[in-house]
MARLO-986409 format. One record per residue (C-alpha): residue number from 1; residue in one letter; x, z negated, y. Coordinates in steps of 0.02 Angstrom, whole numbers. Each point is the difference from the previous one (the first is absolute). Example, Ala and Ser with C-alpha at 12.3 -4.5 7.8 and 13.67 -1.06 7.14 Angstrom:
(rec 1; 'a'; (615; -390; -225))
(rec 2; 's'; (69; 33; 172))
//
This chain:
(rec 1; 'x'; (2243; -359; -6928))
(rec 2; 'x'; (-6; 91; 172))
(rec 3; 'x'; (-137; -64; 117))
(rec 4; 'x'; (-76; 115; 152))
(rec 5; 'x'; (108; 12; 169))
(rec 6; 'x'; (-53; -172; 88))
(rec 7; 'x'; (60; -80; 175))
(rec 8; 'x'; (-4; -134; 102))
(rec 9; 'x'; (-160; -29; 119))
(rec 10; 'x'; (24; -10; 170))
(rec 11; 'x'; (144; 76; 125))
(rec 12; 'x'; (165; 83; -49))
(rec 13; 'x'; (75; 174; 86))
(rec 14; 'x'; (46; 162; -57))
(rec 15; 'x'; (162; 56; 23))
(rec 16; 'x'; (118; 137; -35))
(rec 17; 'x'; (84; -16; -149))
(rec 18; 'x'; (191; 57; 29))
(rec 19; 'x'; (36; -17; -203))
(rec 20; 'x'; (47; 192; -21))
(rec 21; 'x'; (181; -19; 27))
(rec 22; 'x'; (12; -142; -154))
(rec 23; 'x'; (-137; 12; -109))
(rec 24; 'x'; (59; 126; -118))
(rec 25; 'x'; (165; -56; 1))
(rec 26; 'x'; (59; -96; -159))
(rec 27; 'x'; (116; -180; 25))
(rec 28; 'x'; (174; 38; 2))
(rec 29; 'x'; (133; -166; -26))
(rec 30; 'x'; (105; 20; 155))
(rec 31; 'x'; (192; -49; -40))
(rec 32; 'x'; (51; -188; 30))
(rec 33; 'x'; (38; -16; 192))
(rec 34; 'x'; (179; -85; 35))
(rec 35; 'x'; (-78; -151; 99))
(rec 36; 'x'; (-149; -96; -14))
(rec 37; 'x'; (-77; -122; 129))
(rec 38; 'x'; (-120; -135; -119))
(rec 39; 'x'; (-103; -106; 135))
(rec 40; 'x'; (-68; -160; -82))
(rec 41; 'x'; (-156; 13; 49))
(rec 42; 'x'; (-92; 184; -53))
(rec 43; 'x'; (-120; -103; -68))
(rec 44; 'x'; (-151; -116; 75))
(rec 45; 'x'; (35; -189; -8))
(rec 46; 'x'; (172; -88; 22))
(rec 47; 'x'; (160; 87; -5))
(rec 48; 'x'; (104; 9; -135))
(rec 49; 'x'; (156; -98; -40))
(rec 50; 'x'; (182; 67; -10))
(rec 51; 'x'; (73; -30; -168))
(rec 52; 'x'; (163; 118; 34))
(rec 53; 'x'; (143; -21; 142))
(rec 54; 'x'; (99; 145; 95))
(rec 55; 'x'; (110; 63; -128))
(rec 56; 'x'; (-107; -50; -158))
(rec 57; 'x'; (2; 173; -126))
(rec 58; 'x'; (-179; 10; -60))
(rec 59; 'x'; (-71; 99; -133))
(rec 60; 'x'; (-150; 116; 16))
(rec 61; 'x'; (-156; -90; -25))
(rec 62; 'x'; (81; -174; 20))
(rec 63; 'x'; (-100; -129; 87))
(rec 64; 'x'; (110; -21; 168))
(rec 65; 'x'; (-161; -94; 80))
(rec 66; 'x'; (-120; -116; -66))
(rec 67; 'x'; (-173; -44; 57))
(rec 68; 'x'; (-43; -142; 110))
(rec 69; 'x'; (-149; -61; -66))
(rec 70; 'x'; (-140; 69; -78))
(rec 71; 'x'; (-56; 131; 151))
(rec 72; 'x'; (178; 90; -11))
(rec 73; 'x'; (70; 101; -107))
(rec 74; 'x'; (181; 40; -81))
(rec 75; 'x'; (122; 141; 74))
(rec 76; 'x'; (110; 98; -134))
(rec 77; 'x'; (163; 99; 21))
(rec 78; 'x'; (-65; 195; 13))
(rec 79; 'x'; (171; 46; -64))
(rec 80; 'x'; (159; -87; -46))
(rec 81; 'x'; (113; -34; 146))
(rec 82; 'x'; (92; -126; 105))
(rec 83; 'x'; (-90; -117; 119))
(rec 84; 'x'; (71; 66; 173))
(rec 85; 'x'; (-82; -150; 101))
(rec 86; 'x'; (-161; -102; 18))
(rec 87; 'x'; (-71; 39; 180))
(rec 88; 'x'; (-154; 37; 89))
(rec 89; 'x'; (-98; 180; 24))
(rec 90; 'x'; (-125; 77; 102))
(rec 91; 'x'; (-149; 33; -94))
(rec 92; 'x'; (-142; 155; 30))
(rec 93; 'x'; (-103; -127; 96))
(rec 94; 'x'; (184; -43; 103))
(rec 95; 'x'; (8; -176; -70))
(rec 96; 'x'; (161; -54; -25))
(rec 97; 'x'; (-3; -92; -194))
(rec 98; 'x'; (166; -40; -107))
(rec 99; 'x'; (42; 100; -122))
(rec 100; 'x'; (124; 59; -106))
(rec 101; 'x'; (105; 146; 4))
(rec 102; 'x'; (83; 89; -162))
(rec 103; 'x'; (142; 130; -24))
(rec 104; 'x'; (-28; 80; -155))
(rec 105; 'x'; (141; 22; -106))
(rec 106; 'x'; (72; 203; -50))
(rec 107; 'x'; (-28; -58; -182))
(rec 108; 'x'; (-88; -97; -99))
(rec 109; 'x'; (-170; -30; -90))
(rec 110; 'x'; (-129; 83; 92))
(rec 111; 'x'; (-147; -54; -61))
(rec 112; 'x'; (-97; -144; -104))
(rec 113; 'x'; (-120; -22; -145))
(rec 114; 'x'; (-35; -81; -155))
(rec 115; 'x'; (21; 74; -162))
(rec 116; 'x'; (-184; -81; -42))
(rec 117; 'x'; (-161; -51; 94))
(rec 118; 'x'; (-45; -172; 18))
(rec 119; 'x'; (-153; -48; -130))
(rec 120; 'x'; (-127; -1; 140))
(rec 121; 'x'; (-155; 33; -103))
(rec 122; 'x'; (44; -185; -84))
(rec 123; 'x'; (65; -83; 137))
(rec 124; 'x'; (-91; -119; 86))
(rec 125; 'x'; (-56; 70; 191))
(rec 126; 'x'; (124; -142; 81))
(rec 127; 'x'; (119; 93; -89))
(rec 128; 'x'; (-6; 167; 47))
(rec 129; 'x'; (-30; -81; 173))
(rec 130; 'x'; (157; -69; -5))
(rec 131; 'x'; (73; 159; -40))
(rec 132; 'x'; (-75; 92; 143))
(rec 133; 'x'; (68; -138; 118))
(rec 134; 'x'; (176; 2; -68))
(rec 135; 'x'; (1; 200; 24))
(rec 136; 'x'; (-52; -26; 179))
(rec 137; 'x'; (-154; 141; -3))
(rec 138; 'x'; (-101; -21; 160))
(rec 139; 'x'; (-126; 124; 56))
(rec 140; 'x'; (49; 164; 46))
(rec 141; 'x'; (-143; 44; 96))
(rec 142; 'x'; (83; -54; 141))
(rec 143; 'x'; (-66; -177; 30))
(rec 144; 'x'; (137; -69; -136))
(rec 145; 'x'; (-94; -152; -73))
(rec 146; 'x'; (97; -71; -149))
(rec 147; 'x'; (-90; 67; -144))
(rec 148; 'x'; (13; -168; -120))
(rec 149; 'x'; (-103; -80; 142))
(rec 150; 'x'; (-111; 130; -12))
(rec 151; 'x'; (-46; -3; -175))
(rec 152; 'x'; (-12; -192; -25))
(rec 153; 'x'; (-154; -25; 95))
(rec 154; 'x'; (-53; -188; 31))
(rec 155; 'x'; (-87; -89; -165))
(rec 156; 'x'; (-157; 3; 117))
(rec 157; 'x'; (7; 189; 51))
(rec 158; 'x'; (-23; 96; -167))
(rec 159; 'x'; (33; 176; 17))
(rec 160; 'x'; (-130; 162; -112))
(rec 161; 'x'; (43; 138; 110))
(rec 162; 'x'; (172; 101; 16))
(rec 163; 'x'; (20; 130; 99))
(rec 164; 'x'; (158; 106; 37))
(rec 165; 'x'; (13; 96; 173))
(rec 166; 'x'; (62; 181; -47))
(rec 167; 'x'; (-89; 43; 168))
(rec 168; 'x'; (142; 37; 119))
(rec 169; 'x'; (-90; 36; 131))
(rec 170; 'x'; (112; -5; 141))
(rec 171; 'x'; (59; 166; 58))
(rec 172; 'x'; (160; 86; -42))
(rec 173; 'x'; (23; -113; -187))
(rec 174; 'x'; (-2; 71; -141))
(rec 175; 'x'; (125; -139; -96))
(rec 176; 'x'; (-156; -82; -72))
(rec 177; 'x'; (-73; 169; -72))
(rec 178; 'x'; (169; 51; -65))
(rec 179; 'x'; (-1; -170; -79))
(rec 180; 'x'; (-179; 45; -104))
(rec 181; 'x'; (85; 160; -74))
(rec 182; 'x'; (163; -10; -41))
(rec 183; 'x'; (-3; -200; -45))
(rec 184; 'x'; (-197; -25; -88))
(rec 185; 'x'; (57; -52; -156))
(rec 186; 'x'; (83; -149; 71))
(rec 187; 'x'; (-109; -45; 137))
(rec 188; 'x'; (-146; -19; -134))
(rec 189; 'x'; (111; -96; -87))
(rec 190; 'x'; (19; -101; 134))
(rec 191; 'x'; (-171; -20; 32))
(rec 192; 'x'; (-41; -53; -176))
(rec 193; 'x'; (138; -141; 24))
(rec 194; 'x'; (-83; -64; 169))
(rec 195; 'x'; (-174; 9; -74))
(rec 196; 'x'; (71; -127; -114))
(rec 197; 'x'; (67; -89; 91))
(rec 198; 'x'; (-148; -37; 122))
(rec 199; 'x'; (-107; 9; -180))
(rec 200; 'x'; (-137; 124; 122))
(rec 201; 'x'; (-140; 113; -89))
(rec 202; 'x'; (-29; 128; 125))
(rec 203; 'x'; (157; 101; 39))
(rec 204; 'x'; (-25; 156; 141))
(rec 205; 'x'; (131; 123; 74))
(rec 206; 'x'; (-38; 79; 145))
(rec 207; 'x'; (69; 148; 67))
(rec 208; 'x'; (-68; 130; 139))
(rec 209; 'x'; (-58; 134; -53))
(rec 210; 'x'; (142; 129; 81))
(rec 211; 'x'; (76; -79; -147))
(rec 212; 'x'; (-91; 113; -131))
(rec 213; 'x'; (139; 25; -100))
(rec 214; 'x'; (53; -187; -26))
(rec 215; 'x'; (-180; -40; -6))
(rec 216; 'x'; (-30; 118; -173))
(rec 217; 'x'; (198; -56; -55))
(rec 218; 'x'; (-62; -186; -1))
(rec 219; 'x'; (-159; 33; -46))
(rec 220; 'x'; (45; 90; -165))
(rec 221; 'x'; (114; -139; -53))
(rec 222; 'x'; (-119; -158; 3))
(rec 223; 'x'; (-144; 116; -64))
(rec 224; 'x'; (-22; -110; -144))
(rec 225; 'x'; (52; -169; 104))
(rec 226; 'x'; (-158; -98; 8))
(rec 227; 'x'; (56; -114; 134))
(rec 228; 'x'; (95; 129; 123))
(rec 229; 'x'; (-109; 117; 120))
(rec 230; 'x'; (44; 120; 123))
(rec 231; 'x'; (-78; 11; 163))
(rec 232; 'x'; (9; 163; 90))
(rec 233; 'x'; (-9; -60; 195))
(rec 234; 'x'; (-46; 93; 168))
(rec 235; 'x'; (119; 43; 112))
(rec 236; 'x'; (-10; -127; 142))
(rec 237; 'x'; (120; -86; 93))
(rec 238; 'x'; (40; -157; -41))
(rec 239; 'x'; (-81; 24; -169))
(rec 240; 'x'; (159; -80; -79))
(rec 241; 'x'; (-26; -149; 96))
(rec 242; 'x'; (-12; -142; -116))
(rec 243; 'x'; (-176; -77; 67))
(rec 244; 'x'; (-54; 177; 12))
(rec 245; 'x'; (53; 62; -178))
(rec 246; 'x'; (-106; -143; -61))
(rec 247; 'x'; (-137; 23; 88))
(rec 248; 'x'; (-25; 174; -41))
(rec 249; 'x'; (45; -26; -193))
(rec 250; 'x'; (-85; -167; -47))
(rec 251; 'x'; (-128; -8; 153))
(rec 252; 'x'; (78; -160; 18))
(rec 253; 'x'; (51; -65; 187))
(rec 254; 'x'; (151; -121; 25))
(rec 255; 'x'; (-74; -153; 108))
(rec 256; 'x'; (57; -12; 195))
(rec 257; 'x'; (188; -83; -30))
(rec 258; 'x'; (-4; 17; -181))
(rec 259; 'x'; (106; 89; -149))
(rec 260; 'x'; (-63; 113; -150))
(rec 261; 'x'; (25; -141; -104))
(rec 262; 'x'; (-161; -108; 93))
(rec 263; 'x'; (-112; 140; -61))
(rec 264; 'x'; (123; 33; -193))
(rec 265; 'x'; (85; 123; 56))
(rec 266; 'x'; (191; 80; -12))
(rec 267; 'x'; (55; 142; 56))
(rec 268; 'x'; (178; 76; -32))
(rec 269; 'x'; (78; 155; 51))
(rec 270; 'x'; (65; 145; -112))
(rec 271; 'x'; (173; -23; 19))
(rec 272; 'x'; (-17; -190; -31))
(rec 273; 'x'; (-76; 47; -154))
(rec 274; 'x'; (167; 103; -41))
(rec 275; 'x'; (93; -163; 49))
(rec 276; 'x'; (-77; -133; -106))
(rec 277; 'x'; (23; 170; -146))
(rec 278; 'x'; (181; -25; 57))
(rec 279; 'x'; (24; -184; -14))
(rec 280; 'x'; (-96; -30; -160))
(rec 281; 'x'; (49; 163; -101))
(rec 282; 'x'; (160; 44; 79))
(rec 283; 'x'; (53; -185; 43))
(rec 284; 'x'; (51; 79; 159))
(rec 285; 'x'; (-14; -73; 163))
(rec 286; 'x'; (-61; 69; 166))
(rec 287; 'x'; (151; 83; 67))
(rec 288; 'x'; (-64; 206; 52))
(rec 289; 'x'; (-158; 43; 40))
(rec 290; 'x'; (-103; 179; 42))
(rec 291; 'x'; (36; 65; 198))
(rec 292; 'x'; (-94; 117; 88))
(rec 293; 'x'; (109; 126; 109))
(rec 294; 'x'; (-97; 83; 113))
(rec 295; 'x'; (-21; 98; 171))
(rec 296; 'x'; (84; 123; 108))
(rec 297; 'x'; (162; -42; 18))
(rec 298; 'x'; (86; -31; -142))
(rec 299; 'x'; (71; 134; -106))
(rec 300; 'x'; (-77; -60; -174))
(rec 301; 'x'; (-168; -75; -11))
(rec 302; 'x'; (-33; -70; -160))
(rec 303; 'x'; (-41; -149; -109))
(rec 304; 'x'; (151; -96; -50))
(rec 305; 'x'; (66; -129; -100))
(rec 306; 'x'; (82; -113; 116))
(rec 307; 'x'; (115; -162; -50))
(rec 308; 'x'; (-67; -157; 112))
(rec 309; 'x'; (120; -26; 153))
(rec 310; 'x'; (30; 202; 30))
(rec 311; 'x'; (22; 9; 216))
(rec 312; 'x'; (-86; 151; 53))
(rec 313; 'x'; (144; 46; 66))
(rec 314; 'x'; (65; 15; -168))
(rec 315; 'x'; (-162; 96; -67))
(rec 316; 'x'; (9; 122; 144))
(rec 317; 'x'; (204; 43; -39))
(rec 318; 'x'; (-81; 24; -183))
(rec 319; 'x'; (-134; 110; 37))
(rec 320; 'x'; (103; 131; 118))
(rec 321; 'x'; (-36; -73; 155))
(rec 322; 'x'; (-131; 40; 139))
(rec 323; 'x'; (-87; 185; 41))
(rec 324; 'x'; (-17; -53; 177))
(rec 325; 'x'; (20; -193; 70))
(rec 326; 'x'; (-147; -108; -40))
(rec 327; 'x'; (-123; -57; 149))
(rec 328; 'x'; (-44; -178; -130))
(rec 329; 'x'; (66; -38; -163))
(rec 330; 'x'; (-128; -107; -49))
(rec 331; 'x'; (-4; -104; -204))
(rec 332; 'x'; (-168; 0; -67))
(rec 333; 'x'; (-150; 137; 39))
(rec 334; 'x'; (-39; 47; 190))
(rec 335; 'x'; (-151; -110; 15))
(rec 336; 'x'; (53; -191; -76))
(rec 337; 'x'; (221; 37; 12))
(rec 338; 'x'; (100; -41; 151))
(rec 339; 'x'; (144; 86; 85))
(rec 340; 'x'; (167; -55; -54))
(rec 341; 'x'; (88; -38; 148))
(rec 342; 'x'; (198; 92; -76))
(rec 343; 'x'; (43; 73; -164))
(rec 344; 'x'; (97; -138; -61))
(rec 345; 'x'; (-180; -96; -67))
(rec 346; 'x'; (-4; -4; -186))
(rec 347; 'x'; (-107; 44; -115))
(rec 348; 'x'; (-107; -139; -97))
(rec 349; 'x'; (-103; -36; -139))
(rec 350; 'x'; (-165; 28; 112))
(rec 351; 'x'; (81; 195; 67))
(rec 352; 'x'; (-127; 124; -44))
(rec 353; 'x'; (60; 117; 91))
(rec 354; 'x'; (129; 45; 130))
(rec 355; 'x'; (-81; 127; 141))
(rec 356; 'x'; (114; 113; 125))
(rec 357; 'x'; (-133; 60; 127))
(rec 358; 'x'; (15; 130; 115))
(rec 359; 'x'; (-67; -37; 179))
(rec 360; 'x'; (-166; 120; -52))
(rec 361; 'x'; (-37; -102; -159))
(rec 362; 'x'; (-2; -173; 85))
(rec 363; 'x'; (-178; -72; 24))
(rec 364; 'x'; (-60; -3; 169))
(rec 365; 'x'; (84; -177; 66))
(rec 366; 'x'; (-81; -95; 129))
(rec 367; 'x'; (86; 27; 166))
(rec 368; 'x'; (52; -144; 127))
(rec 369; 'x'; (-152; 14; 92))
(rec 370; 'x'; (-139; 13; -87))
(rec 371; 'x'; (-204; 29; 51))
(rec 372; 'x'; (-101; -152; 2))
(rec 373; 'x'; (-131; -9; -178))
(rec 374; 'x'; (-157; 96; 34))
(rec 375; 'x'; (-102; -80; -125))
(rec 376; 'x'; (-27; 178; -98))
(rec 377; 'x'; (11; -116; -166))
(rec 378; 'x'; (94; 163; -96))
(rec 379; 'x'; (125; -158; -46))
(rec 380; 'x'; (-153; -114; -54))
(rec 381; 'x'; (-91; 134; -123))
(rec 382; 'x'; (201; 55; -50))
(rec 383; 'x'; (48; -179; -35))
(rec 384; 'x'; (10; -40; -216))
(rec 385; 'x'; (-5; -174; 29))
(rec 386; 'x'; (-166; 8; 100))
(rec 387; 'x'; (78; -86; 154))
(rec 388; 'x'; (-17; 56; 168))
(rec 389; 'x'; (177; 49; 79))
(rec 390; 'x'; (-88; 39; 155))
(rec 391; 'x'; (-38; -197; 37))
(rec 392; 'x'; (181; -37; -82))
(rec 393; 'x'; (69; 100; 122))
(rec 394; 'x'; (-58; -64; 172))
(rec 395; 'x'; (26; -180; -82))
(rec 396; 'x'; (181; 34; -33))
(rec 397; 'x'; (53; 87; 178))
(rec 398; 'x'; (-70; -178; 50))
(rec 399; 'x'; (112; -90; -118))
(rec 400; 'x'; (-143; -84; -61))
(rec 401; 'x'; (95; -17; -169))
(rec 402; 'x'; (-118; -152; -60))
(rec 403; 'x'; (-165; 107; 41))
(rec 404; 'x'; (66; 146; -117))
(rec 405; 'x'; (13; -111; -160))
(rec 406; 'x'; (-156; -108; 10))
(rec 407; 'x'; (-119; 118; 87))
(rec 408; 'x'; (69; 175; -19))
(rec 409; 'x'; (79; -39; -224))
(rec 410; 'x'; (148; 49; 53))
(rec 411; 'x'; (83; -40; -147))
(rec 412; 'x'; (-106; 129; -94))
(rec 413; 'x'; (64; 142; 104))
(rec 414; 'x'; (119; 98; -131))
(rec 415; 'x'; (102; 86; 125))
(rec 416; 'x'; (-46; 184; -78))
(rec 417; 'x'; (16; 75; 190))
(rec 418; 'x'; (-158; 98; -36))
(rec 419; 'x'; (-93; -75; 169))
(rec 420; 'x'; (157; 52; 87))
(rec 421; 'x'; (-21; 181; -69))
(rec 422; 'x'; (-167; 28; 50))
(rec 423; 'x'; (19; -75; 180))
(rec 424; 'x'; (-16; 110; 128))
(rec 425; 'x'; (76; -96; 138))
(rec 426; 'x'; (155; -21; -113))
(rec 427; 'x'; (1; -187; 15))
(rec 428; 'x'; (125; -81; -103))
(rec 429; 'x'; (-125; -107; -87))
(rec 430; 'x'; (102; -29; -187))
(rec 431; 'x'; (160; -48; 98))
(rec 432; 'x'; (-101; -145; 88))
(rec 433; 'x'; (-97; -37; -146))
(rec 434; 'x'; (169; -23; -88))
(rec 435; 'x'; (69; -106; 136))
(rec 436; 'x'; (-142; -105; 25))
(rec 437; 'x'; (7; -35; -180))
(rec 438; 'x'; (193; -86; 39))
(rec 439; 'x'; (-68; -63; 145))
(rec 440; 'x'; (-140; -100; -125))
(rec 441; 'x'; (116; -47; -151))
(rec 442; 'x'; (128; -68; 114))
(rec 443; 'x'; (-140; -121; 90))
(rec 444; 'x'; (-90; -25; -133))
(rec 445; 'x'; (112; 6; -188))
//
C-alpha cells in the first residue's frame, strides 16, 4: 500500500539538493585498500576491546574486537591481513580514540559468508539479537547506535510501529537511494526479520518523494504485504530526522527527552535493513558499507562500496585524485557532517558519504564577527523541533549553559543547522548549540 505524500508539521528548510552528480550512478565495490585504520569506537557506547596484538594475521571477517558491554558493538577484520600496531587516530570530529590498524595481505580470502542462513523465522528474537550483536551492525544513518540494543526494547516499552528512513534528505547523498534500487530484495528482507524481532503490526517506509523511482520499486514488491506501507514524504529538510519522520508518518510526537520507544516506536535506516539481511541470511558481519562520493573536486563521484577502515587518502588515490584542491572535505551531508581536519581520517560504519567541496559549494559559514540577533524569528518558524534558537543563542554567548537545558530544552535541539541557514546575521548558532550541549553533559552526566 502507498499512502498520499505526508510531512512533518511545523519548521524545516528547503534546500538545494546537490544529488545530480550520484544519483544515477550505480554502487561499484572499490578494490581492497592496502591499509586499514579500525578505531574502537565507530559506534555509540563504550569502546571496543582488542582481541589481536601487532603482528597477529587475521582473517577477513574475524572478530579482532569485542564489545564492552551491552551499548558497544564488535569490530571485524575488513580483509585478511597482519595487525601492523594497536594505536590511537584522529577521528572526523578530531578526537583522538584507539584503534587498530591492518595491512592487508596480497593474497588470501577476500571475502566471508555462510553457505546457509541462520533459521531466523524459528528462532527465538534473543536469538537473532544475538546474532546482530555478534556481527557488530550499528546504524548507518550516521548516529551508529548498536542495532541489538535497538531492537530489544525494555519489557515495559512495547514497540507496533516500524519505520525505516529511506529519506536521505541531506544534500549531496544519494547512498541511501542507491541502496532502495539496486539492494530491495534484501532490505525487505531485512525488514521482515526486524519486524520480528520487535513482534510490531504497523510497518512504514518512508522515502521523499524525489525518490519516485525507489518509491514505485518498493512499492511494487510489498503490494501484497499486509503489514508493510510506503509513505511517499515531502521534501523538507530535516524530514529524515528521526522525531520528525515520526511525526509526520504516525502523527505521533516523541516526549521532551524521550526515545521512539516511549511512544512504540523504531525506526531503522535502509542500509541497516541491508545489514541485519547480511548477518541473518549471509551470516556476514558488518565489515563494508555504501559511500557517497561527491562534489567538485574529485575526479569520480559516485556511490561506492567501501571496506570499513579505508583513509580517504586511500579513497582519493582510488578514485584518480582531485579536479582542483578541495576548500573542505567534509564526511556526512553539508548540513549535519563536519570537516575532517587531514585525509588520513578513516572511514566508519556511520560514513554516508565523503564530500570534496569547492570554495563555491560550501554553505555560507559564520564569520569571526558576527551581527548581534535581531529577533526576526526566521530561526524560530525554521526550527523542526519547535524551539526558539533565537533565545538559545543570546543564552549561550552568556555561557549560561544551565539556562539552555532547563529553560531553553536544549537537549531537544537536533543539531540539523537549519536555524543557522536561514540566519541572516550568519550567527553561528548550531556550533554553540553543540558546544553548550558538552558544556551540559559534562556538568551535569
Amino acid at each position: 500500500m502507498v499512502l498520499k505524500t505526508k510531512t512533518f508539521s511545523g519548521g524545516g528548510v528547503h534546500v538545494p539538493h546537490y544529488k545530480k552528480m550520484t544519483e544515477h550512478r550505480s554502487i561499484e565495490t572499490l578494490p581492497l585498500p592496502k591499509k586499514l585504520v579500525l578505531p574502537l569506537q565507530m559506534h555509540c557506547g563504550k569502546p571496543a576491546i582488542p582481541m589481536v596484538q601487532a603482528g597477529d594475521e587475521v582473517t577477513v571477517g574475524q572478530i579482532i574486537a569485542r564489545a564492552d558491554g551491552i551499548m558497544s558493538a564488535y569490530i571485524h577484520a575488513p580483509v585478511s591481513g597482519t595487525v601492523a600496531k594497536i594505536d590511537t587516530t584522529d577521528t572526523a570530529t578530531a578526537r583522538m580514540v584507539p584503534c587498530i590498524v591492518l595491512e592487508t595481505a596480497e593474497e588470501g580470502k577476500t571475502d566471508c559468508s555462510a553457505s546457509s542462513a541462520l533459521p531466523w523465522e524459528t528462532m527465538e528474537p534473543a536469538e537473532i539479537i544475538a546474532a546482530l550483536s555478534e556481527a557488530g551492525i550499528v546504524g548507518k544513518g550516521g548516529a551508529m547506535f548498536p542495532t541489538h540494543v535497538k531492537l530489544n526494547p525494555p519489557p515495559d516499552k512495547p514497540i507496533d510501529t516500524l519505520i525505516i528512513n529511506g529519506v536521505e534528505c541531506e544534500p549531496y547523498l544519494t547512498c541511501d537511494h542507491r541502496t532502495m534500487l539496486e539492494q530491495t530484495e534484501e532490505m525487505i528482507t531485512g525488514i521482515t526479520i526486524a519486524a520480528r524481532i520487535l513482534n510490531c503490526t504497523n510497518i512504514y517506509i518512508g522515502i521523499e518523494d524525489n525518490k519516485q523511482d525507489a518509491i514505485e520499486k518498493i512499492a511494487a514488491l510489498v503490494q501484497d504485504d499486509a503489514l508493510i506501507t510506503v509513505v511517499p514524504l515531502k521534501v523538507k529538510y530535516p524530514q529524515g530526522a528521526e522525531k520528525q519522520l515520526i511525526q509526520a508518518i504516525t502523527g505521533r510526537e516523541v516526549p521532551s527527552g524521550g526515545l521512539p520507544m516511549n511512544i512504540g516506536v523504531v525506526v531503522i535506516n535502509v542500509g541497516t535493513a541491508v545489514s541485519i539481511y547480511d548477518a541473518v541470511i549471509r551470516q556476514r558481519p558488518f565489515i563494508d558499507r555504501i559511500v557517497t562520493v561527491s562534489g567538485s573536486c574529485i575526479k569520480k563521484p559516485g556511490n561506492y562500496s567501501i571496506r570499513i577502515g579505508m583513509t580517504i587518502s586511500e579513497l582519493v588515490e582510488q578514485l584518480g585524485g582531485f579536479t582542483a584542491p578541495p576548500a573542505a572535505v567534509i564526511m556526512g551531508g553539508p548540513m549535519m557532517g563536519v570537516a575532517v581536519p587531514h585525509l588520513d581520517i578513516p572511514i566508519v560504519k556511520g560514513s554516508s558519504g565523503i564530500l570534496f567541496l569547492s570554495k563555491k559549494e560550501l554553505p555560507s559559514l559564520p564569520s569571526s564577527k558576527w551581527a548581534s540577533c535581531i529577533h526576526c524569528a526566521r530561526c524560530v518558524f525554521t526550527c523542526p523541533s519547535g524551539l526558539n534558537p533565537s533565545e538559545m543563542s543570546i543564552l549561550a554567548e552568556s555561557q549560561q549553559w544551565t539556562a539552555m537545558k532547563t529553560d531553553a530544552n536544549l537537549l531537544d535541539c537536533i543539531a540539523c543547522g537549519a536555524c543557522s541557514t536561514v540566519c541572516p546575521c550568519n550567527r553561528p548558532l548550531v556550533q554553540w548549540f553543540n558546544q553548550a550541549k558538552i558544556m551540559v553533559r559534562q556538568e551535569w552526566v
